[in-house]
C-alpha positions as CSV (number, residue, x, y, z in Angstrom):
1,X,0.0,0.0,0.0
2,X,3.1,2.5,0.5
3,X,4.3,1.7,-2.8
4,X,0.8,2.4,-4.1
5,X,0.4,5.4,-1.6
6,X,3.9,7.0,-3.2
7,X,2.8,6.2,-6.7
8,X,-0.6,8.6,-6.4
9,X,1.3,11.4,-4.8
10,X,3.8,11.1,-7.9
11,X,0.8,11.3,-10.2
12,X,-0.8,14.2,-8.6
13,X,2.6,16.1,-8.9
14,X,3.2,15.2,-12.5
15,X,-0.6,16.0,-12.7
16,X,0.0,19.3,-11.2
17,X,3.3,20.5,-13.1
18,X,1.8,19.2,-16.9
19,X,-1.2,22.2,-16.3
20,X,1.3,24.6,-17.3
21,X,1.8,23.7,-21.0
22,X,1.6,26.7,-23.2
23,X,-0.9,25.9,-26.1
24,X,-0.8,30.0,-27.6
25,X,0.6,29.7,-30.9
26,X,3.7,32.1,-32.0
27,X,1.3,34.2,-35.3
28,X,-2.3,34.5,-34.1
29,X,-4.7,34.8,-37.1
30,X,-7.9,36.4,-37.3
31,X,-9.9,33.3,-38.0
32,X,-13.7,33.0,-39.3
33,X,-16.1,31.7,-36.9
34,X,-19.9,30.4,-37.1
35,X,-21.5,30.8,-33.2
36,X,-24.0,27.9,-32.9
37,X,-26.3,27.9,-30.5
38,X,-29.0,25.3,-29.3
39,X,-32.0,26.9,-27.5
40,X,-34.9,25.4,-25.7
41,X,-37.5,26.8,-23.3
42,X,-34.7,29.8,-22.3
43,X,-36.8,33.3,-22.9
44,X,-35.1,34.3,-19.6
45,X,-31.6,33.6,-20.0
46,X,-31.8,34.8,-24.4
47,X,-32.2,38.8,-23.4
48,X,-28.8,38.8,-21.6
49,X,-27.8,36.6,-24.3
50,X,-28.5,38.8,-26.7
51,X,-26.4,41.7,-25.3
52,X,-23.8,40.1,-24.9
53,X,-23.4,38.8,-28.9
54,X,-24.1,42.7,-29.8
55,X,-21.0,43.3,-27.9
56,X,-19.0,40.8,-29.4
57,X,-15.5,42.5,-30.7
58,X,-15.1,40.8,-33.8
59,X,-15.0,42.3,-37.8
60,X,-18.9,41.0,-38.5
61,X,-17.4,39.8,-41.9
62,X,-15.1,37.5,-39.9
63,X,-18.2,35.4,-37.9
64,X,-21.7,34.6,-38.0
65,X,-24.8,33.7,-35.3
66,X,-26.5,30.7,-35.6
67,X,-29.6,30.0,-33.2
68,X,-31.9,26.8,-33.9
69,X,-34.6,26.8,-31.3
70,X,-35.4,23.3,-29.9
71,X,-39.0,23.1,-30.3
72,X,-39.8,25.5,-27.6
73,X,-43.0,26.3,-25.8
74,X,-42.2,29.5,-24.5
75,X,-41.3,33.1,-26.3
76,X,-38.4,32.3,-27.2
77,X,-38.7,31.7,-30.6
78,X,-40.1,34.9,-31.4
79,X,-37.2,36.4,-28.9
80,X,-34.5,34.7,-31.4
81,X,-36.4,35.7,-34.7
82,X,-36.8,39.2,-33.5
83,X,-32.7,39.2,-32.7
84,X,-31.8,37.7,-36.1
85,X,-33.9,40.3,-38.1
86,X,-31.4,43.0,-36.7
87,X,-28.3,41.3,-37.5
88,X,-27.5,40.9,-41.1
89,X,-25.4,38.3,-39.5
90,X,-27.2,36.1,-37.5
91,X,-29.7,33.0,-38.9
92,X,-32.1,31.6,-37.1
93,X,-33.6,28.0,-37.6
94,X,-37.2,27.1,-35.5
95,X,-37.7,23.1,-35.0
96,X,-40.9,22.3,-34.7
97,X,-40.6,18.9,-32.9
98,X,-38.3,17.2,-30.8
99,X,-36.2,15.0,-32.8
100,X,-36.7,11.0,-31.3
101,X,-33.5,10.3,-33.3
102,X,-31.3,12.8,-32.0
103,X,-31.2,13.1,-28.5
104,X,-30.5,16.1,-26.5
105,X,-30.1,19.5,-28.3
106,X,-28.2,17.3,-31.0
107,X,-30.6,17.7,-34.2
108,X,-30.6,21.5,-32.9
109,X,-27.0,21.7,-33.0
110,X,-26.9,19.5,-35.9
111,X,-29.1,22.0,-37.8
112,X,-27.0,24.8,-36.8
113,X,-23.4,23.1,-37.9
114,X,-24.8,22.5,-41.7
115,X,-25.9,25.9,-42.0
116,X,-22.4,27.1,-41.1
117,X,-20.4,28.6,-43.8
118,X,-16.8,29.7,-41.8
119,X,-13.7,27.5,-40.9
120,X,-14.7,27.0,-37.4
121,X,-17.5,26.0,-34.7
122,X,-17.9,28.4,-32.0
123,X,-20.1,26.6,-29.7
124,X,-22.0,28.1,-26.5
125,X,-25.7,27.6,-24.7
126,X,-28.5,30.2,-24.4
127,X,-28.0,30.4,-20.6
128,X,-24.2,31.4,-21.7
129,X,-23.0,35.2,-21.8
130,X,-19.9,35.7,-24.1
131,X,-17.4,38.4,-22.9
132,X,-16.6,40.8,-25.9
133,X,-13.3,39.1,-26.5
134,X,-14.5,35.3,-26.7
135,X,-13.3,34.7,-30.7
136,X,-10.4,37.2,-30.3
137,X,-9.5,34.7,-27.4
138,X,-9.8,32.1,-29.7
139,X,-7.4,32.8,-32.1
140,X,-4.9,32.7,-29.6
141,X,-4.7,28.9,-29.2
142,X,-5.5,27.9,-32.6
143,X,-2.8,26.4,-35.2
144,X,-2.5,25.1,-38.6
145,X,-3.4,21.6,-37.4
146,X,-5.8,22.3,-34.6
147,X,-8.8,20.5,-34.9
148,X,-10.4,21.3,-31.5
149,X,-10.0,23.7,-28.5
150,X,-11.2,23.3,-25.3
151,X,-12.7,26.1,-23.5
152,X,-13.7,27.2,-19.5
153,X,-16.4,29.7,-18.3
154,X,-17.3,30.9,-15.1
155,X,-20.1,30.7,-12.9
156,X,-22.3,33.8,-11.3
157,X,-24.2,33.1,-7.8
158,X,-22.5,30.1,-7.8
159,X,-21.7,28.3,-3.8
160,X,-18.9,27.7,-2.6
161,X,-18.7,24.0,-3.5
162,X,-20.4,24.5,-6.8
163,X,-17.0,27.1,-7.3
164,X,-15.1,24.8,-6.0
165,X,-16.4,21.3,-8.3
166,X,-15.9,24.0,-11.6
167,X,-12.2,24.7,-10.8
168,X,-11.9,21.1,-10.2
169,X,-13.3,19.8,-13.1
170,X,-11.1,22.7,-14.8
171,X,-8.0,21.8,-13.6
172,X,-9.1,18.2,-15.1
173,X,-9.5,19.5,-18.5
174,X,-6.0,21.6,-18.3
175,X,-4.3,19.0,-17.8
176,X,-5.4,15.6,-19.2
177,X,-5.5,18.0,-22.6
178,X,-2.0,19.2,-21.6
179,X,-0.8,15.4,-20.8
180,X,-2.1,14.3,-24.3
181,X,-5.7,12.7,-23.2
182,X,-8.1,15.0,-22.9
183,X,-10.8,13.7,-20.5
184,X,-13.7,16.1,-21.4
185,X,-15.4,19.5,-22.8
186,X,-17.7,22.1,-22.2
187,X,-20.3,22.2,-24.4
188,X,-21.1,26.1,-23.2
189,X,-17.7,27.4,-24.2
190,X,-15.3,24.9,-27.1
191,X,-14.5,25.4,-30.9
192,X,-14.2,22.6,-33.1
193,X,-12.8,22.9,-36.9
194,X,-15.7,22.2,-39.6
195,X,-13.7,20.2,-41.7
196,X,-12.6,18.1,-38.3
197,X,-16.7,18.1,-37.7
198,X,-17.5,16.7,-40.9
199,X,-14.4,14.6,-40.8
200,X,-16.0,12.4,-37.7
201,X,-19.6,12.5,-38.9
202,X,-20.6,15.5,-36.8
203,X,-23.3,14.2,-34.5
204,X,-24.0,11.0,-36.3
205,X,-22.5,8.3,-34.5
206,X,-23.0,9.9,-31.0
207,X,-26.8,10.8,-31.7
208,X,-28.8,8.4,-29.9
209,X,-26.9,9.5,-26.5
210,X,-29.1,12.4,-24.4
211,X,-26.5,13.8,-22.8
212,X,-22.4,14.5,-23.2
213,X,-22.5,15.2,-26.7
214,X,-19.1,17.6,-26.2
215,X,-17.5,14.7,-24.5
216,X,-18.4,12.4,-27.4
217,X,-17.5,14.5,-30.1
218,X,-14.1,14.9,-28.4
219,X,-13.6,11.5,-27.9
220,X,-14.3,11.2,-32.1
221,X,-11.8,14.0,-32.9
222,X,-9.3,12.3,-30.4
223,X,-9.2,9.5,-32.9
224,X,-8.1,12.0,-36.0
225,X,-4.9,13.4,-36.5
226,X,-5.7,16.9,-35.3
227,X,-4.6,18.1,-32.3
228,X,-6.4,19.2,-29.4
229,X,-5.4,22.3,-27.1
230,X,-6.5,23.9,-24.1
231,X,-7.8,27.8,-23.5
232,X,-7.3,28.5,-20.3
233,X,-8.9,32.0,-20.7
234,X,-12.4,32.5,-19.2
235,X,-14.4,34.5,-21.5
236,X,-18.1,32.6,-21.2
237,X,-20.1,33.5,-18.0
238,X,-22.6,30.9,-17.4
239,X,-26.1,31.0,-15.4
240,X,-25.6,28.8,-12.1
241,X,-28.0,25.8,-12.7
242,X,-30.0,24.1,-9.3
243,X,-28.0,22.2,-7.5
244,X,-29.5,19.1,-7.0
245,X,-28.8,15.6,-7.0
246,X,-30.3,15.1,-10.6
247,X,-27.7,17.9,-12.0
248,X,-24.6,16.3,-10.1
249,X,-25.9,12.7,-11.5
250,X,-26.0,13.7,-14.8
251,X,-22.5,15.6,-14.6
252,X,-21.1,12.7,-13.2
253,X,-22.6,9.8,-14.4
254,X,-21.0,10.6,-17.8
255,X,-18.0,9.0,-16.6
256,X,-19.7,5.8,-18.4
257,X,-18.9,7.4,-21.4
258,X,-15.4,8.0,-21.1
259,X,-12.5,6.6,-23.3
260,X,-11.2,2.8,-22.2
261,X,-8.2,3.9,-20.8
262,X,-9.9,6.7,-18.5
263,X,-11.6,4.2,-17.5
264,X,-9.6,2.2,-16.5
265,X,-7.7,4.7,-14.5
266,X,-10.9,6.0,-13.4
267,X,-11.1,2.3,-11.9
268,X,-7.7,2.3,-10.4
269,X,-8.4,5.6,-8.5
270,X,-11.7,4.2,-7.3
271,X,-9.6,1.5,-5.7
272,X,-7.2,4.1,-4.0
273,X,-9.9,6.2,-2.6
274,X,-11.3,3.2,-1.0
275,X,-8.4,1.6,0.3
276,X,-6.9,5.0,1.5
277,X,-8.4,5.4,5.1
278,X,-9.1,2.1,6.0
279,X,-4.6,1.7,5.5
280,X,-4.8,5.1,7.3
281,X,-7.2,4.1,9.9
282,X,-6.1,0.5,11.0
283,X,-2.2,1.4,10.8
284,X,-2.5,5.0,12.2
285,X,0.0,6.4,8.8
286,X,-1.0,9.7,9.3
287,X,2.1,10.5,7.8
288,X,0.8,9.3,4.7
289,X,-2.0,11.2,4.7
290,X,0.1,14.4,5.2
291,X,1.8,13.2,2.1
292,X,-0.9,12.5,0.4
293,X,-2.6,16.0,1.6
294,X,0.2,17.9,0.8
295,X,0.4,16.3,-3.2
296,X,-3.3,17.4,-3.7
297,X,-2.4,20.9,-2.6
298,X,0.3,21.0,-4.8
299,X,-1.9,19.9,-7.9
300,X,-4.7,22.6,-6.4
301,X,-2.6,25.2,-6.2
302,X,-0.9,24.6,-9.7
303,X,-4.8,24.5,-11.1
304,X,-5.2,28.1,-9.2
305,X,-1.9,29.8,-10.7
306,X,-3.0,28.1,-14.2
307,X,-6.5,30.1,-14.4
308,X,-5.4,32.6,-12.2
309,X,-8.4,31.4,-9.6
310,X,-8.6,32.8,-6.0
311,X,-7.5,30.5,-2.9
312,X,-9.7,30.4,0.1
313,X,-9.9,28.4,2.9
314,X,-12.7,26.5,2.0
315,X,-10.5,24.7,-0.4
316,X,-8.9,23.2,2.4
317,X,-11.8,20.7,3.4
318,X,-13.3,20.4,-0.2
319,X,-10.0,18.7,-1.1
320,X,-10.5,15.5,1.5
321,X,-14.5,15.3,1.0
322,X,-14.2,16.3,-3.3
323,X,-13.3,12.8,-4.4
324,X,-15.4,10.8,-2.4
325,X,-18.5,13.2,-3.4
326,X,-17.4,12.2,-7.1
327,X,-17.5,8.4,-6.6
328,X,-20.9,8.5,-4.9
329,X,-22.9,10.6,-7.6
330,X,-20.5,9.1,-10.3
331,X,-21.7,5.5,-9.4
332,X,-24.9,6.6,-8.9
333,X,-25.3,8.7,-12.1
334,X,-24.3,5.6,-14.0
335,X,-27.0,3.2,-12.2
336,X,-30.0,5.5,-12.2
337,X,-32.2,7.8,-14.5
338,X,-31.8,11.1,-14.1
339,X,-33.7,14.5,-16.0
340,X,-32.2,16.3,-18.5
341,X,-34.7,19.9,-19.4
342,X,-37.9,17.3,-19.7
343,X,-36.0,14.1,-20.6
344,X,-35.8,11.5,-18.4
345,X,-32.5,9.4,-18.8
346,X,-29.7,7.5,-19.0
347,X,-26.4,8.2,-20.8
């Protein structure tokens, strides 16, 4: 178990130090984006959405705005219509029906992505807001042979813990992309090249899955020769969703979905997490779980200095109860249904 103990703390380090690759490239190009967004049942969230692509800081020959309502039942298909008649560059699609064959906001998104005309996917959500330097932030981290960057945002009137599971997840993303296995996406905030979404089929082979449609389609482009980077700049401000256990099972539970070998490691730190305490416990190494402690720090505060995140003291405890509150909704995300906007399901 000491061997095993000493082999984790090594990890987090490594963990910790591979979040600072650099993924900026050395001549930034003002690239040409299509926005796509997927809307359903948001007439609240679309007015604030709406400022904020006004304010977008962008040459309006360089992008475009693409909103497919999702069947709605509320205003918000005349909201969107209304937008789009003032923008000589924004499109709006309405669906009339949920699609049965494309689960999710999939056939919305779908929609949008063959109605795009520029080089890349710029994807948010209608609860999103997009600062005015989103696309400028963009070009930044994409290359020649970039087929897909990952993105962060940020969360108003969010708790303590919520902030504290975002980073988390955040400092996930930074550095399984860094490390050369990116674990997930956001779906409110990534950018995928066309001819990389077309390349894997778009949404085809990933359509009959309700939820984690970003993870999917990065695990497709994974498979391609295109690379995959990391923006660590936050320039999408999202709406804090409930916090309930029906949103935590669903964010977790994806984990079903996740590439063989994060699986398996997945697995393997299932095992440690379990085994941990009870070696701590029944052979009092409390100087093991200083060691350990002191590892996780190091990877925390490497995730803070990354995306220039605030430390508080908080932090301190949500590191000890963080993973075990993973495995429980994890495991029971993946055994149970959960509700995604009127959906009942599975992944």
């Amino acid at each position: 178990m000491q061997i095993i103990i000493y082999l984790g703390c090594t990890i987090l380090i490594v963990l910790g130090l591979g979040m600072f690759r650099n993924w900026k490239v050395k001549i930034i190009k003002q690239n040409s984006f299509s926005i796509l967004i997927a809307c359903r049942n948001e007439q609240e969230n679309l007015p604030e959405l709406f400022k904020s692509l006004h304010k977008l800081n962008y040459p309006t020959d360089k992008f475009e705005i693409i909103i497919v309502d999702d069947a709605s039942s509320d205003r918000s298909p005349v909201m969107i219509e209304g937008f789009c008649s003032l923008k000589s560059y924004a499109h709006c699609f309405l669906l009339q029906e949920k699609s049965a064959e494309y689960k999710g906001k999939k056939a919305a998104l779908k929609k949008a992505a063959e109605n795009a005309k520029y080089d890349f996917l710029l994807f948010t959500d209608a609860d999103c807001v997009p600062t005015p330097e989103w696309m400028n932030g963009y070009n930044q981290f994409i290359a020649d042979d970039t087929g897909m960057v990952i993105g962060i945002y940020s969360e108003k009137n969010a708790s303590s813990f919520r902030r504290f599971c975002t980073q988390f997840s955040f400092a996930l993303f930074a550095t399984t992309t860094n490390l050369g296995f990116p674990f997930t996406a956001a779906g409110g905030n990534m950018c995928v090249k066309k001819s990389v979404f077309e390349e894997v089929g778009g949404y085809e082979k990933i359509k009959s899955h309700t939820a984690g449609d970003d993870k999917l389609l990065l695990q497709l482009i994974q498979k391609t020769r295109h690379k995959i980077a990391y923006n660590h700049h936050n320039h999408v401000i999202t709406r804090t969703s409930e916090q309930s256990s029906n949103n935590y099972k669903r964010k977790y539970g994806k984990a079903r979905i996740s590439a063989p070998t994060i699986k398996v490691f997945s697995f393997l730190i299932l095992l440690f997490y379990l085994s941990f305490p009870v070696y701590v416990i029944a052979f009092k190494a409390w100087n093991f779980l200083l060691l350990y402690f002191e590892s996780l720090l190091f990877f925390w505060i490497c995730n803070l200095l990354k995306h220039n995140f605030k430390f508080r003291l908080t932090d301190l405890f949500y590191l000890l109860i963080y993973p075990y509150f993973v495995i429980i909704y994890s495991i029971w995300g993946m055994l149970s249904s959960w509700q995604w906007k009127e959906q009942e399901a599975k992944i």
